[in-house]
N, C-alpha and C positions, 0 to 999 in steps of 0.2 A: 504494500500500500504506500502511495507517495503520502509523503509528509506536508500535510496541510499548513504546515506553520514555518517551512523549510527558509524565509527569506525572512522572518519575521524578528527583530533583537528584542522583543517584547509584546508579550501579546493579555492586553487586561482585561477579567469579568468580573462577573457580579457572583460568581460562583462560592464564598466563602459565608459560613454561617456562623451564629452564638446563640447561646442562649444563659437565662440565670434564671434559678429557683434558689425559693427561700421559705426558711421557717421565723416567724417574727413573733416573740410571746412579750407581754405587758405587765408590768404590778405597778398599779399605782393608789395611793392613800392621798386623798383630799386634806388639805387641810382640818386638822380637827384636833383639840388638844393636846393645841403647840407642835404636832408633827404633822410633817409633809413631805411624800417622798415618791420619787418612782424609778424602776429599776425597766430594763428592754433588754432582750434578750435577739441578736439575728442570727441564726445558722443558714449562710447560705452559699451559692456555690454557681459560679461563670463558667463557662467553656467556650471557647472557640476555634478558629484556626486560624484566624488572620489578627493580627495587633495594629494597629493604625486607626486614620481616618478615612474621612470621604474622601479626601483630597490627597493621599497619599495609597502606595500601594506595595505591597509586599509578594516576592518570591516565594514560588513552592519550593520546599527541599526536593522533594520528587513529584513528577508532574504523571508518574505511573503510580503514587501510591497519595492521594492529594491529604486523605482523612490523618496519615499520620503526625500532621501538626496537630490534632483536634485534643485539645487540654485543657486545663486551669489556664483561664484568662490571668498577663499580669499584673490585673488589678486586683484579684481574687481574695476576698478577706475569709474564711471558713467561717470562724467565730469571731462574735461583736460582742460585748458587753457594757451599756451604756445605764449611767447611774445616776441622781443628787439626793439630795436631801433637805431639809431647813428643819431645823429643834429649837423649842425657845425652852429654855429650861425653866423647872417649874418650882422657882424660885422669885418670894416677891412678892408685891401687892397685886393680888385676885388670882395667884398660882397656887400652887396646893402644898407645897412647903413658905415657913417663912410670910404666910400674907399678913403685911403690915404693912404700915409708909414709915416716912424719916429715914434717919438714916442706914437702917436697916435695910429697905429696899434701896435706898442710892448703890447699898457697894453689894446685893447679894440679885437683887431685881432687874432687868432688862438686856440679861444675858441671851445671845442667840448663834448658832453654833449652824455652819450650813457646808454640802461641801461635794465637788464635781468626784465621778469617777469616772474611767474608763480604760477598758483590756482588750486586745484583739491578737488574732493570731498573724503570721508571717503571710509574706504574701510567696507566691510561688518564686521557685527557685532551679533553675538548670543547671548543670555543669555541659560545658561544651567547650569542643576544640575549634580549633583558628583556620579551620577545612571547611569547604562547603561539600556540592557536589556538583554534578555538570549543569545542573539547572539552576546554581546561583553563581555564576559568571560575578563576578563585580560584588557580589552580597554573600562573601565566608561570614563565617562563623557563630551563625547559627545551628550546624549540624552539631548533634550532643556527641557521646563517647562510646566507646565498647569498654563493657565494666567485666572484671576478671575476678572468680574467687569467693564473689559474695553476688548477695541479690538487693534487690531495692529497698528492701525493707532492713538487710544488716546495713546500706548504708545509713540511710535515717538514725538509727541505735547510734554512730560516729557522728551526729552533728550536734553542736552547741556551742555555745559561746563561752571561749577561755581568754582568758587576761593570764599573758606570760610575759616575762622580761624584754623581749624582743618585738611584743606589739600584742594586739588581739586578733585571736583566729577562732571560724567559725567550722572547722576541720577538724577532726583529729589525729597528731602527731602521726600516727601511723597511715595516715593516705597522704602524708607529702615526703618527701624526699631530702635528702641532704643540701638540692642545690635548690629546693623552694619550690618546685613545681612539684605536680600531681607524681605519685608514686607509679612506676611504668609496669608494674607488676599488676596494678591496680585497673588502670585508666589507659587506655591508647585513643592514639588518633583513630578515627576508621578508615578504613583502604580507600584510594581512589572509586567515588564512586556510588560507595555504600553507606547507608546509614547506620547511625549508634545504635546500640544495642540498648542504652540507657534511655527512658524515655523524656520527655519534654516536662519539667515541673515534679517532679516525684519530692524535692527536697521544698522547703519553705525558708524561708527570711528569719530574722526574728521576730518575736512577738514582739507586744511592748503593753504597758500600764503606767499608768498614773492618776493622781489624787490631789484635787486642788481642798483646800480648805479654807474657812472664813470664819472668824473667832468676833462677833458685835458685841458690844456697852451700849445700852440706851439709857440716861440719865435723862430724870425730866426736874430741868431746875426752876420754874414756875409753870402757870396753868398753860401758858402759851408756848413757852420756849423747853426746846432739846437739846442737849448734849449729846452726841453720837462718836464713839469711838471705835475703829475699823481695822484687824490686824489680818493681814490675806495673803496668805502662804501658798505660790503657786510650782506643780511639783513639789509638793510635800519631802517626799520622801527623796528627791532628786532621782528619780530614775531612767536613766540610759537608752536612747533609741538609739540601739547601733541599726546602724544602715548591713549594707548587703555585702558579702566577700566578693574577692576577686574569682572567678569559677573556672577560667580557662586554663587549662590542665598543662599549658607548654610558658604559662608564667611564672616565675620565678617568686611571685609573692601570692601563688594559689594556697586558699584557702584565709585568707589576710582580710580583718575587716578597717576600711583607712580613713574611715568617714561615719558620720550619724545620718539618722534621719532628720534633717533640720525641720521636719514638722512641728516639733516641740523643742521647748528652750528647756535648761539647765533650771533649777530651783530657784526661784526669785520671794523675795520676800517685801511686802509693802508696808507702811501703816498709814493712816492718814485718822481725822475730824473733821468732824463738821457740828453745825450749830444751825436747826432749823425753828423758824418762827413762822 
């Protein structure tokens, strides 16, 4: 059969699909003696086989086998966990310990306690060599690897996030090598040609979490005027969005993470007042 495409340096359709399903569960408490809170839960899950936009367009790895890009979109979040809260403690005139006025309620009275949370899992993650195949001319290295020894599932058991003297790696010591790239016992290129044996997304990113909180004073120094004092602690607990390792197995600093997710800052801490009339 002549080759219908034989003169062609690129030829684009509409042929690439996605789709996403989701599990979405709610708790939430109205306001109602002093607390208020609601917690969401997403489990859900993208697939496609194309990454991009309208206006841009992507290579198959093979144009004989199309479905084998078909994976965890990289935006893929698995699990969400979205949280707050607001407590007035019940402390103070008309609370249920301590209801009194003077200065009993000034220092034990108009306490209020509130505070963000939020966890989510990794987003997908490939290991892939610096090889394409004949059908990405111009667009290597997106082909993954052929993995030796073990399967998808022992690599997973080898990933997490270590802090060692020499940087932090999301590998473990025994899949890299002396000179910093992927262990060749492990990982190879694929042949001219052929695709990895490893599939597209099996590893994830890291997670990440964090906790903002907010500690109020409400002082009422006559019938009109307020006293309000604000102390708001963001990233509590300062917790770490490392970003994503190096994955390409002929690099020297595979498995290396060399950067954060600048999504979120480091731990910040504010105070301020105010005085409302």
């Amino acid at each position: 059969m002549v080759n219908p495409e034989a003169f062609f340096s690129d030829l684009i359709t509409n042929g690439s699909s996605s789709n996403y399903h989701s599990l979405q569960v709610e708790v939430r408490r109205r306001f109602s003696q002093g607390l208020q809170f609601n917690v969401n839960y997403t489990f859900g899950k993208a697939l496609t086989d194309f990454e991009g936009s309208g206006s841009n367009f992507s290579a198959f790895i093979s144009l004989r086998h199309p479905r084998y890009e078909y994976r965890r979109a990289n935006f893929d979040t698995r699990h969400r966990v979205n949280a707050y809260f607001i407590y007035e403690l019940p402390f103070g005139s008309g609370k249920r310990f301590l209801n009194t006025g003077g200065w009993v309620d000034k220092l034990f009275g108009g306490w209020q306690m509130s505070g963000i949370f939020i966890a989510y899992t990794g987003q997908p993650l490939s290991i892939v060599s610096s090889r394409g195949t004949i059908n990405r001319v111009g667009r290597s290295g997106s082909n993954t690897v052929d993995l030796f020894g073990m399967t998808a599932e022992d690599l997973k058991k080898l990933v997490k996030v270590r802090k060692t003297g020499s940087g932090v790696f999301y590998f473990d010591p025994s899949l890299i090598g002396p000179d910093g790239r992927a262990l060749s016992s492990i990982f190879a290129n694929p042949q001219p040609g052929r695709l990895g044996s490893l599939g597209f997304g099996v590893l994830s990113t890291p997670g990440y979490w964090r906790f903002d909180f907010n500690l109020l004073k409400r002082v009422r120094l006559t019938e009109a005027v307020t006293f309000e004092f604000r102390s708001e602690f963001f990233n509590l607990f300062n917790a770490v969005s490392f970003g994503a390792p190096t994955t390409d197995i002929n690099s020297t600093n595979f498995g290396r993470i060399s950067g954060h997710n600048g999504a979120y800052d480091p731990r910040i801490v504010q105070f301020g007042a105010r005085i409302n009339w």
